[in-house]
N, C-alpha and C positions, 0 to 999 in steps of 0.2 A: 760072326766069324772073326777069329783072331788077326789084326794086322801085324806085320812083318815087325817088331822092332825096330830092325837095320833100316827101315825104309824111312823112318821117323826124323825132323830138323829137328834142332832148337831155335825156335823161330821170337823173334823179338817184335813186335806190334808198338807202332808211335802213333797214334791219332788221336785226336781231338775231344771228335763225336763219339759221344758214347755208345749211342745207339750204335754206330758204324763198328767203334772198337769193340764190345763187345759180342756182338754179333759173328766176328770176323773171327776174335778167340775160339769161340764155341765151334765151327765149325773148321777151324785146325784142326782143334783137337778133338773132334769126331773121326777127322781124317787120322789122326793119330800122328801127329804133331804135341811137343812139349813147347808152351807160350809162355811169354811174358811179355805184359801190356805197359804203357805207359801212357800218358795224358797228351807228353809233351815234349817236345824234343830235350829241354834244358832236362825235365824227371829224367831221362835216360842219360843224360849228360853228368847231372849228379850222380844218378849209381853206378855208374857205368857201365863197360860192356860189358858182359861176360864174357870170359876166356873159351867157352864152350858153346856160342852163338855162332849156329851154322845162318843164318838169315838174317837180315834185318829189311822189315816192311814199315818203310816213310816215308807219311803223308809228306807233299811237298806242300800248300798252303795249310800254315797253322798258324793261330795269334800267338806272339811274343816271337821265338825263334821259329824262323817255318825252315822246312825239310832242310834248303840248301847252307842254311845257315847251320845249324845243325850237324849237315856231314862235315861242312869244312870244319867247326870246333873238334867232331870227332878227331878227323885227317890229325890236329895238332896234338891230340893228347893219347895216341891210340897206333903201337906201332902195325898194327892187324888188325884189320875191320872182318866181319862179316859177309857175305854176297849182300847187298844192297838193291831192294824194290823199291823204286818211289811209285806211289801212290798220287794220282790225282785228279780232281774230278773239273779241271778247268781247260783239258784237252790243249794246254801249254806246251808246243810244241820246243819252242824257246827254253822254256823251263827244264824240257828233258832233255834236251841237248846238254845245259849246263851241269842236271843231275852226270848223267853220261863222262863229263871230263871230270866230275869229281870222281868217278869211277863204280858209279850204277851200274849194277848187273841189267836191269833193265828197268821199263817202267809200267806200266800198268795206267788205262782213261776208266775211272769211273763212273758211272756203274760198269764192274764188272762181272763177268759170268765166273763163279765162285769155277769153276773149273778151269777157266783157263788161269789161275790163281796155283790152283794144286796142281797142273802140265808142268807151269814155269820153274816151280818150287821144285819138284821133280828132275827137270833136266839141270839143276844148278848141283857142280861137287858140293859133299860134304865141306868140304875142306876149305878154310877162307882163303879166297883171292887175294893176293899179295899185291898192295897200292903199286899201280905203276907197270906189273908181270901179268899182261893179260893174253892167253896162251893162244886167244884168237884172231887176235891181229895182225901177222900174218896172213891167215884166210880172208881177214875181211880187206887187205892190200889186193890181193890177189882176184878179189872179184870186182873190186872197181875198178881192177887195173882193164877185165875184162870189158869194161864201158866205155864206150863211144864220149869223144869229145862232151856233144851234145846232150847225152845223158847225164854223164857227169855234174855236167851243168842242171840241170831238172833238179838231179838228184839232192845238191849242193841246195838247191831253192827248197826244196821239199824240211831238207834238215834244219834248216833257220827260220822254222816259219811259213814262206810267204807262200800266199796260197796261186793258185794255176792261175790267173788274171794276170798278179804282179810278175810271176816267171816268164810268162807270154809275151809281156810288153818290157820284159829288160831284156828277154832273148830274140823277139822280134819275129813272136809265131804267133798262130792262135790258138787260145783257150784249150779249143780243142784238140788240136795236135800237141799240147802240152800234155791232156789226159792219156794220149795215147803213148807218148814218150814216157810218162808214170808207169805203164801198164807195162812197158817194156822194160824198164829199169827194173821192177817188181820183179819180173819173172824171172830176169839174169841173174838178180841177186838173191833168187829163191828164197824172197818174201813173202809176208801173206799182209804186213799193215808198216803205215808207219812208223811203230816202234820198232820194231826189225830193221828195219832200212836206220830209222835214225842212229842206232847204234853201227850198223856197219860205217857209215859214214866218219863216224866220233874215231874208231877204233882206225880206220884208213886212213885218219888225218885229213881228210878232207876240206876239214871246217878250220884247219889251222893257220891259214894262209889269209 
């Protein structure tokens, strides 16, 4: 069965592994995605970007320049990026956060379920995000504004890092009713994990103070 044209990215692929990157190519473009791959953040840095790159999917650990070194050289020489996926299989919460103010669309923990890869690609405009004009921010003020002190707080713990132990013993609860205070914050913020949240949090300012 023929797919849509119009449906189609121009999707950019930076990783490492080959076995990964290639792998990931192939089934783009089964989905019917147009790729191009690169090794390595600097290969993509020398060709640069294409003017017609709806996506860019980047590993954030890579030897020589990894992911976040990488966007920031883009940032400098590139007055229009791409939507931006970091990639990462080190469950770096820290890391996406930073990806996040460099202005990540979002980020993806590896292994991933190849679908929820072609969802994310899906709900991102064609059209590149303009550094700095993120048209959800806004919304994402708007629903932390809807949190409780205390969640806020979780929430703020949740984005940096530290896991339910360390939030419990700086906010001076337990373990457990930290999990359930996640459970709460999740649901206000009409989440499903925490790259969702960590990005509402990024775009709320939350993390800026």
């Amino acid at each position: 069965m023929d797919r849509d044209k119009k449906s189609g990215r121009f999707i950019l692929v930076v990783e490492d592994d080959p076995a990964v990157r290639d792998s990931t190519v192939r089934l783009l473009e089964i989905a019917g995605h147009r790729v191009a791959a690169f090794e390595s953040g600097a290969a993509l840095i020398e060709a640069g970007v294409p003017a017609a790159a709806d996506i860019l999917l980047l590993d954030i650990v890579m030897p020589g320049l990894d992911g976040l070194e990488t966007l920031r050289t883009l940032r400098t020489t590139a007055t229009d990026l791409p939507h931006v996926i970091f990639l990462t299989g080190h469950g770096d919460v820290r890391l996406a956060v930073e990806a996040m103010k460099l202005g990540a669309a979002e980020f993806l923990q590896k292994p991933y379920p190849m679908a929820d890869l072609l969802k994310l690609i899906s709900s991102l405009e064609k059209a590149p995000a303009s550094a700095g004009d993120d048209p959800q921010r806004q919304e994402a003020i708007d629903k932390v504004a809807q949190l409780s002190d205390r969640q806020r707080d979780v929430l703020k713990g949740i984005a940096i890092g530290e896991p339910s132990k360390v939030i419990a013993h700086r906010l001076g609860l337990s373990a457990r009713t930290v999990e359930t205070y996640r459970g709460h914050v999740f649901n206000r913020l009409g989440v499903r994990g925490i790259a969702e949240a960590v990005r509402i949090a990024v775009l709320a300012g939350l993390l800026d103070d």
